[in-house]
C-alpha positions, 0 to 999 in steps of 0.5 A: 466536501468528503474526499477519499484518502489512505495511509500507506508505506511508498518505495524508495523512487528507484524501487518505485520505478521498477515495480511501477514497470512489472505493473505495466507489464502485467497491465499491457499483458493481461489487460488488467489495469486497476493496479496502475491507478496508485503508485506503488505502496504498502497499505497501512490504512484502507481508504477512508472519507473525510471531510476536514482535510487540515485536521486529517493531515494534522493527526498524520503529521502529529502521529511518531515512530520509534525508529526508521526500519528496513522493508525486505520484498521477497518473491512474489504471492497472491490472494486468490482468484484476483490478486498478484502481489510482491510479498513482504518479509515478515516484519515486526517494526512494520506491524507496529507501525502499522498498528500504532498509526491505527490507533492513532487514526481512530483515537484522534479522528475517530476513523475505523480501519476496516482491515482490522474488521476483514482479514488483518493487517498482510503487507504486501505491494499489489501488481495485479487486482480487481479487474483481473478477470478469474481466468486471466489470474490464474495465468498472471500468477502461473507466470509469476508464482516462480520469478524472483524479486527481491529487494530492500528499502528504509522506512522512515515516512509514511504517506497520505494518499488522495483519490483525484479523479478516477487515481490515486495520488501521494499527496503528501509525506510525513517523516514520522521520526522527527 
């Protein structure tokens, strides 16, 4: 049976908790709920189908970094008309690891990652999408495009994420440095 997954970068659990809360936020505010449907996470491969859920878990745990990083949050951004997110320092071992799980996916599954088609590869962690109406962003981001945040986290795992219904679920961690 074809099942709808990605790969993504998650927070530590404190980290996690707090942005979880400013999605709340943002969601009880504004009405704009579609961000509360997955933890909170870095996207390194877009949602995909496949059908043969042990090959896929395989490939993950198979696949190996150099080294853990550091992720730094910085500030708040936006895509706009739809889109608040916490932003990422610019980071070069993310973009690599980005990169390299990729070709990786494609190589030994054979599944395309459709950032690579769109607009590249823009880490950030999103706090606000999709059913944010137009008229509704544009205050979101009023209120947000001055607050500060900023925080860090080691990187040193990436997660396989599985749609459960109508949500989006960590369904398992692979240290990718061992």
């Amino acid at each position: 049976m074809l099942e709808k997954y990605f790969i993504a970068v998650v927070p530590s659990d404190s980290l996690l908790l707090e942005i979880e809360d400013i999605k709340k936020s943002v969601s009880k505010k504004h009405q704009s709920h579609g961000a509360l449907q997955s933890p909170a996470h870095i996207t390194l491969h877009m949602p995909f189908s496949y059908e043969k859920e042990d090959k896929l878990l395989a490939c993950v745990e198979a696949f190996k970094f150099k080294s853990p990083f550091n992720i730094n949050l910085n500030g708040f951004d936006c895509f706009e008309p739809r889109v608040v997110f916490i932003d990422i320092v610019k980071n070069g071992s993310l973009f690599l690891l980005q990169k390299e799980l990729v070709q990786h996916i494609k190589k030994n599954l054979g599944i395309f990652n459709q950032s690579d088609d769109l607009k590249g590869f823009h880490p950030h962690i999103t706090i606000a999408f999709r059913d944010l109406k137009k008229q509704t962003f544009y205050k979101v981001w009023e209120e947000y495009k001055t607050l500060s945040f900023s925080s860090q986290f080691g990187c040193n795992d990436i997660a396989v994420f599985k749609k459960v219904n109508r949500d989006w679920k960590i369904y398992k961690r692979f240290n990718f440095t061992t």
